[in-house]
N, C-alpha and C positions, 0 to 999 in steps of 0.2 A: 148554813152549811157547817155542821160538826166537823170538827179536825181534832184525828189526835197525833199527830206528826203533820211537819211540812211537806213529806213526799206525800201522805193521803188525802193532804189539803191540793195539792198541786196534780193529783190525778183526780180528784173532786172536781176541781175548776176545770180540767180539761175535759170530763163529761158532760158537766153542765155547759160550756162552749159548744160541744159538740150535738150535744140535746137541741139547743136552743138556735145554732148556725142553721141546722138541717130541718127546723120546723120553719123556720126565715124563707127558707128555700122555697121549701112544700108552700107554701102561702102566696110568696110571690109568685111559682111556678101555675099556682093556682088562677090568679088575677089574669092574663088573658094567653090562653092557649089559642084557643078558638078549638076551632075542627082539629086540630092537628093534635097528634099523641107527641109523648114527649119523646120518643124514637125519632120522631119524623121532625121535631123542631132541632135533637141533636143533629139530624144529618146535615139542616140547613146553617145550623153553624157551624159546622165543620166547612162546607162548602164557601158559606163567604170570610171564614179566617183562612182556608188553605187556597181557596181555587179552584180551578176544575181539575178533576182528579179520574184514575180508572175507577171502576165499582169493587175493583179486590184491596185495590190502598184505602175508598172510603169504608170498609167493611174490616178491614185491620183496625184501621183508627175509632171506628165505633167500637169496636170489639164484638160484632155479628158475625154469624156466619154467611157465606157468598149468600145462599140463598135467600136470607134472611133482608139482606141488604137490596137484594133486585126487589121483594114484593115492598119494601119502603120507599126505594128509589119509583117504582110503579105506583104508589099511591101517591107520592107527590108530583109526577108528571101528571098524572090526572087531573091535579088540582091547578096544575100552570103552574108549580114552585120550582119546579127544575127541568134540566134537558139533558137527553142522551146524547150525544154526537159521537161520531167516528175519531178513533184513537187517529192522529195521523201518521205516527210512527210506527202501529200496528194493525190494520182492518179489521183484525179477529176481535179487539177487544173496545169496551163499548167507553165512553166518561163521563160525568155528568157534569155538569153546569148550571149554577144557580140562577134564576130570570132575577129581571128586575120588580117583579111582583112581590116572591119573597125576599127580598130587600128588603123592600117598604115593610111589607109584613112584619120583618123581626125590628126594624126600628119602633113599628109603631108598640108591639108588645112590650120593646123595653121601657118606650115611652108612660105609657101604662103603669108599669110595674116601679117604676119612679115616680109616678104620679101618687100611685097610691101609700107608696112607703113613707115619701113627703107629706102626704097628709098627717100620718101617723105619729111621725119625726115634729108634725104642726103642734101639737097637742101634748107635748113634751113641755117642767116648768124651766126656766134657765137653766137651773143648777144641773136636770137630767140631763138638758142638750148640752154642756160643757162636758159631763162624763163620757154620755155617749163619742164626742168629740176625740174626745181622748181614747176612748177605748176601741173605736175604729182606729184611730194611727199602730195603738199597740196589735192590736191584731193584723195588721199589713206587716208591722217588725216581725211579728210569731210566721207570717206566712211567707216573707221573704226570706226568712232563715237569718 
């Protein structure tokens, strides 16, 4: 990585960070989806980080529009990953709830996607996994500010 200044050295390192976090991603994201789009797997973590929620707060929080969010909320009722039920504080509006299917489901993907990163992590020599060691903690400092 050429550097001819510390600031170009330090927006260098932040690109490459950034190159390489979001190819990490794409890779893992890759390792097991299944059937589902990656729409449909953000809703189900939305769903079991927040709770059951109406379909206009889950469609905020994705950043969809309503419509957009009823035909994902519909593709994964199809699939048995979530349920609509009756708002109780309002009839007119609908919320959904995540099953205990995909539950399972997203543990198992994470399971996976740990599986396979530990492999990769396997095949590291000492000296790599000491760095890498390290440079996971720095990056949790960078990310918790």
């Amino acid at each position: 990585m050429p550097s001819s200044s510390p600031a170009t050295s330090q927006v260098e390192l932040a690109d490459a960070i950034r190159l390489v976090t979001g190819r990490l991603s794409r890779r893992l994201r890759q390792q097991s989806l299944g059937d589902l789009t990656l729409s449909q797997r953000s809703v189900l973590v939305t769903l079991e980080r927040h709770g059951v929620m109406r379909m206009g707060e889950l469609a905020r929080i994705e950043n969809v529009s309503p419509p957009s969010i009823t035909g994902i909320v519909g593709r994964l009722e199809a699939k048995g990953l979530v349920n609509r039920v009756a708002d109780p504080q309002d009839a007119r509006s609908t919320m959904v709830e995540i099953t205990p299917d995909a539950v399972d489901l997203l543990e198992t993907t994470r399971r996976e996607r740990s599986a396979f990163l530990a492999g990769r992590i396997r095949q590291l020599s000492a000296d790599d996994l000491a760095s890498l060691a390290a440079g996971v903690e720095i990056l949790d400092r960078i990310v918790d500010g």
